[in-house]
Structure formats: structure tokens, C-alpha cells
C-alpha positions in Angstrom: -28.7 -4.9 24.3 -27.7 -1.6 22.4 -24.9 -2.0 19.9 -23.6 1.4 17.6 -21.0 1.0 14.9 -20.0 4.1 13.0 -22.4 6.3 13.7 -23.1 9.3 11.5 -25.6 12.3 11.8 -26.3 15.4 10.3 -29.4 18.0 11.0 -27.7 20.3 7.6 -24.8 18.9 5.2 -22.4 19.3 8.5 -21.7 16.2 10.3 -22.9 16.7 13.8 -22.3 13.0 15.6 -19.6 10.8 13.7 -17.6 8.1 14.5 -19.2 6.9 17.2 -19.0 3.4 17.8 -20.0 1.5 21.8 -21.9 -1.6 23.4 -24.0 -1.7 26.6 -24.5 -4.9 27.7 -27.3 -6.0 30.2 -27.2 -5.1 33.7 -25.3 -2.1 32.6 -25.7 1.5 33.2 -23.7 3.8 30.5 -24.0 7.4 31.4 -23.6 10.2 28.8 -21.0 13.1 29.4 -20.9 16.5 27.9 -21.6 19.9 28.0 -25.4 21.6 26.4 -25.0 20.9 22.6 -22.6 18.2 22.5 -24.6 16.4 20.7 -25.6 14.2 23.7 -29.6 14.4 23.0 -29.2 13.9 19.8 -27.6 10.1 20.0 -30.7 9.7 22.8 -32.7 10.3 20.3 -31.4 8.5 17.7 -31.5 5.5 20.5 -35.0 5.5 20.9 -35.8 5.6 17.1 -37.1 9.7 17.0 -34.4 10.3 14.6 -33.4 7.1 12.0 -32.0 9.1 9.0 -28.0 8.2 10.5 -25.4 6.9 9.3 -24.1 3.3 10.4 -26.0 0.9 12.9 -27.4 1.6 15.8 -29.1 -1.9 17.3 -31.2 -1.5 20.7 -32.8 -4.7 21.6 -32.1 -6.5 18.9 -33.3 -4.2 16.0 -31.8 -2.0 13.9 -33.4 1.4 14.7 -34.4 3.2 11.7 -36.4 -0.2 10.7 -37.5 -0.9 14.1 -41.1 -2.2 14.6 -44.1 -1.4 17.4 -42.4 -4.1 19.8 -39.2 -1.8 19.7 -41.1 0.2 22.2 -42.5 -2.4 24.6 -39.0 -3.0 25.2 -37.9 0.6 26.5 -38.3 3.0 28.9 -38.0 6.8 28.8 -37.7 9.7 31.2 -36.9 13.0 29.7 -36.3 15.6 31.9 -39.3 18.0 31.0 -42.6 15.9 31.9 -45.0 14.5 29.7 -47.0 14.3 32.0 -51.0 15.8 31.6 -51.1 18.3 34.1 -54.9 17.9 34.4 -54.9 14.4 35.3 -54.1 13.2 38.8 -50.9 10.9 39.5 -53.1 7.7 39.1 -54.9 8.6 36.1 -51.7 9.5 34.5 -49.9 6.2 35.7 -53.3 4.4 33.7 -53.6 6.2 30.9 -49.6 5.7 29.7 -50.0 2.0 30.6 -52.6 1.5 28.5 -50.1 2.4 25.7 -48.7 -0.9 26.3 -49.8 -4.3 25.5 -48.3 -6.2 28.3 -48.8 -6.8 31.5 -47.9 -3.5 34.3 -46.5 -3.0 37.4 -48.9 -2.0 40.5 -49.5 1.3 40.6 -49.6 1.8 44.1 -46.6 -0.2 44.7 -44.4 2.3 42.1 -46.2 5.6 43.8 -45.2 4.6 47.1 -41.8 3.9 46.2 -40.9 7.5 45.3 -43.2 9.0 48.2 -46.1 9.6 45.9 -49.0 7.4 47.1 -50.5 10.4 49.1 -51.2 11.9 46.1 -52.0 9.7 43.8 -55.3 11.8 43.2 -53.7 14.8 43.4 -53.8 16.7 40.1 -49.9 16.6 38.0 -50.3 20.6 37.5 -50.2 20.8 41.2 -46.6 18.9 41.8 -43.6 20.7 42.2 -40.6 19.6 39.7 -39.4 17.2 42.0 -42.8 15.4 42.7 -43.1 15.6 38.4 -39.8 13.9 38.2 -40.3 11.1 40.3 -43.5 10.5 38.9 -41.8 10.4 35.4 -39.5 7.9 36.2 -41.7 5.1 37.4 -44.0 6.1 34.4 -41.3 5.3 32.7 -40.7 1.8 33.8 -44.5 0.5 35.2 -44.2 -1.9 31.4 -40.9 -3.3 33.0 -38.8 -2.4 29.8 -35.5 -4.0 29.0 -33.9 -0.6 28.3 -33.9 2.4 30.3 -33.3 5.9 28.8 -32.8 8.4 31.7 -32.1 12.2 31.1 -30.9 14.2 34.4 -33.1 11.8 36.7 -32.3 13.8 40.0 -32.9 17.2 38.4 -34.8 19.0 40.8 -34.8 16.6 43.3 -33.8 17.2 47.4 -31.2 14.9 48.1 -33.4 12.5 50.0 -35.5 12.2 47.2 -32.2 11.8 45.0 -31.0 9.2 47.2 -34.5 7.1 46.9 -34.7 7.4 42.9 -30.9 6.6 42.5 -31.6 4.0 44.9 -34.7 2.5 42.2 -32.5 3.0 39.3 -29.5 0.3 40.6 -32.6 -2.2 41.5 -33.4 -1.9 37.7 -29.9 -2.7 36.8 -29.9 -5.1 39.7 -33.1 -7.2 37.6 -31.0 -6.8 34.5 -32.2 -4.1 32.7 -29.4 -1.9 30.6 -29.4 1.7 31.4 -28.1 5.0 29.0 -28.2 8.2 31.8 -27.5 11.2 30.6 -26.8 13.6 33.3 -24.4 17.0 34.0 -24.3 16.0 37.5 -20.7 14.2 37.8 -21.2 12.6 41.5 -24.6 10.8 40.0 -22.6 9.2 37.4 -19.9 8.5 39.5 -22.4 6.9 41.6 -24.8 5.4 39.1 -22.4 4.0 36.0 -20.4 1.0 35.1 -18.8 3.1 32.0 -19.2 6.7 31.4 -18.7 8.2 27.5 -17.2 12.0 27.1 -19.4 13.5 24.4 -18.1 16.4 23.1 -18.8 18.2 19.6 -20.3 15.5 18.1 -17.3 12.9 18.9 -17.0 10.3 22.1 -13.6 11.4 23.6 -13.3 8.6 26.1 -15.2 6.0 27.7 -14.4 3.8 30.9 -15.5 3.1 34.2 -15.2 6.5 36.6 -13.0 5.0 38.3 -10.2 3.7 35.3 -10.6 7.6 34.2 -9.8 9.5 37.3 -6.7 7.2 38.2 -5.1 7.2 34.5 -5.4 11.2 35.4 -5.0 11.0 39.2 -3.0 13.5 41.0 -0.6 11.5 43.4 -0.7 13.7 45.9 -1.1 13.4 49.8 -2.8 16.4 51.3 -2.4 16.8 55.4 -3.5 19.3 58.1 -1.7 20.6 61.3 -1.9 23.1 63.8 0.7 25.7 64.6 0.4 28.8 66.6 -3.3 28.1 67.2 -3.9 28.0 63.5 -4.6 25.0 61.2 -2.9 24.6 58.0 -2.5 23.0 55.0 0.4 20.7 53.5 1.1 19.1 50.3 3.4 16.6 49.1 3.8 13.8 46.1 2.8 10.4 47.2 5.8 9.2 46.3 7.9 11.5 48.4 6.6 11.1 51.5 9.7 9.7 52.8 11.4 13.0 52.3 9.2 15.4 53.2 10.4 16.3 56.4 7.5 18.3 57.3 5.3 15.3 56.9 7.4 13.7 59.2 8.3 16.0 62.0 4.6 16.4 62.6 4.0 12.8 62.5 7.0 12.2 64.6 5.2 14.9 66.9 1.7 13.4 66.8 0.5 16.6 65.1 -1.7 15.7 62.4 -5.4 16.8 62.0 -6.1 14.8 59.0 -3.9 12.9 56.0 -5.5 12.0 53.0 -4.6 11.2 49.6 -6.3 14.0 47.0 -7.4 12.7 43.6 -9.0 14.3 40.9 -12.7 14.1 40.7 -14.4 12.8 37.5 -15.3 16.7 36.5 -11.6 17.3 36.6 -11.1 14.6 34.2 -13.6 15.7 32.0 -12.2 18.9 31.6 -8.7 17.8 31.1 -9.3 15.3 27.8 -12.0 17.6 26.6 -10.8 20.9 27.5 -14.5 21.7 28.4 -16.8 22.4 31.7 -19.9 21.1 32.2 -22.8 23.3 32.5 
């Protein structure tokens, strides 16, 4: 569904993105990496056709985007995070208006407001929502045409983490129907959660890209982590999974039935991030 090959931009005569080159297939979800200028908005933008003076081919649904035609957009979604919502318009009238944007047939409105909590006020006016209630209207805005491609940036942001739960919980139904999914988020456990692959943007340049999982173990730390008591205190011991055999710690207090808790301790996917990139999130 989205193809890039060499990809090249510049805003001045400095390259900006370059050399990047990935696939999403469908029933993906690929979630963009990287820390605020990294050039992640930029290749969103470039996806969805805002910006088709680049370099090398970027195909999304079958078209190349700089010569894409009105259909282009029948065929994708969008949910930036700052709403485009009219404030003074209620929830339904907003829901209406952007669907009559579209030629083709829409989802039911009440159906998609009830699914994020939002049938209650439906005729409540959009200036009146907190963020959170803004960004759950946005995303089934966003996806009442039943695009083929959904473009997703920070979908949770400002959302309580029931709320977070119910809207990650809609976006894996849309991959679920099919639908191939770009996030891009700061919020690691989301795309741990959320993505097949996830792509390390950084200055321009995609440092990595594999599934979450593939990433933290090629940089896992093999380590087991344990807890005990001793002299009414609990501590804290550490030792090489592959030592466990000699750690005679480990063993005396297994020996003794002393353990609180063993676990192995990985790295999380932020850790990774900052080890190939050298960068934090934020």
C-alpha cells in the first residue's frame, strides 16, 4: 500500500530527509520514531501529498504522490494532533460536514461517536470539549469514509488511559479490516503496543527499522534481576543470565526459599532508541 525508494527533501539547498527507502504492506501498522525535528512530520507530509517537490518515489495506494489525483484522498485517512475540528459546530455537525467531503458511502455517525464515548454529546459544541474529547473526535473523523490508509499523529495525546485503551483498541480493529497504518507517536509503550515495525527517524535519516520486539532483543540486556529480604529489609540482586549457575547468592536464597521476586530485565524500546541514535525522545 505505501512504497518509498530513495527519498530526498529539502525546505533550502540542505537535504533534510535522504535516503530513505521502506514498504507497509496492508494490515500493517508502521509507527514513526524520533525526537521534535527529526524530520518525522515532514515524510507525513510528504505521505499524504502536502509536500510533492521530493526526491525519489513515494507510492501510497497505488499513485505516485506528487502526481496523485482527487481519488488519492478517498483512499486515506488523517488525524493530526492539533484538531481541525470547527469549534462552533457541535460533534455531529462536524462528523457531517467532513463527510460530505467525500464521495462515497460513510460510516454511521452514531455508531463511531459511541465508540469513543462521545454520543452524549454529539450536540454539544467542539469549542466546548476538552483535548481528549477533541482527540477522539478527530480520529473517527478521520476514518467515517473507511480509508485504505490511516495517517495517525500522537493518537492518545491527551487522552486518560481508559480512553487510551478504547482508541488503541479502534486503531487494531482498523488493521484487523486491513487497513495500513503510519503512527507517529513519542510515546514508546503505544508503539510497542500498536506496531508490526517501527522506523528510528533521526536528522533526516531512518536509523533502523524492525518489529519492537527484534529491536529490544538484538540490544537486550541478559540480565536476571531478583529480590530478597534480609534483616527486615528488601533488596536488590543482579546477575548475567548466563551465570546463574554461579552466582551463589542466587542460589543460597533459592536454596533457602527466600526470594520475593525473579525476573529477567530487558531493555525497553526507549533504551533502544537512545542507544542506535544516541538521542531521547521528547
Amino acid at each position: 500500500m505505501i512504497s518509498v525508494q530513495d527519498l530526498a527533501f529539502s525546505y533550502t539547498r540542505t537535504p533534510f530527509v535522504h535516503d530513505v527507502s521502506f514498504e507497509v504492506g496492508g494490515g500493517e501498522i508502521l509507527g514513526f520514531l524520533g525526537p521534535s525535528g527529526a524530520g518525522k512530520s515532514t515524510l507525513q507530509k510528504i505521505l499524504i501529498g502536502m509536500l510533492k517537490n521530493y526526491q525519489g518515489s513515494v507510492r501510497v495506494a497505488g499513485q505516485e504522490v506528487r502526481t496523485c489525483h482527487r481519488d488519492f484522498y478517498e483512499r486515506i485517512g488523517i488525524d493530526f494532533e492539533f484538531s481541525t475540528l470547527y469549534e462552533k459546530l457541535t460533534a455531529r455537525q462536524n462528523l457531517d460536514y467532513f463527510a460530505s467531503l467525500y464521495r462515497g458511502p460513510v460510516q454511521d455517525a452514531d455508531a463511531l461517536l459511541s465508540s469513543v464515548g462521545l454520543l452524549p454529546s454529539a450536540e454539544q459544541k467542539v469549542g466546548e470539549f476538552s483535548k481528549g474529547m477533541k482527540s477522539r473526535l478527530n480520529f473517527i473523523k478521520a476514518i467515517r469514509h473507511n480509508p485504505d490508509i490511516l495517517f495517525l499523529d500522537e493518537p492518545t495525546s491527551g487522552l486518560d488511559p481508559t480512553n487510551a485503551y478504547i482508541l488503541k483498541q479502534l486503531i487494531l480493529a482498523e488493521k484487523a479490516k486491513g487497513k495500513t497504518l503510519i503512527v507517529t507517536t513519542h510515546n514508546m509503550q503505544d508503539a510497542a503496543e500498536l506496531c508490526d515495525r517501527v522506523a528510528f527517524i533521526v536528522d533526516g535519516e531512518l536509523r533502523a527499522l524492525d518489529t519492537p520486539r527484534n529491536l529490544i532483543l538484538r540490544k537486550a540486556v541478559a540480565e536476571v534481576a531478583y529480590t530478597y529480604l534480609e534483616d527486615g529489609r528488601e533488596k536488590t540482586g543482579v546477575c548475567d543470565i548466563h551465570a546463574t549457575r554461579g552466582d551463589e547468592q542466587l542460589n543460597r536464597l533459592i536454596a533457602e526459599n527466600r526470594l520475593l521476586t525473579i525476573h529477567s530485565r530487558e531493555q525497553t524500546l526507549g533504551d533502544v532508541f537512545m542507544e542506535i541514535t544516541g538521542r531521547v525522545l521528547a
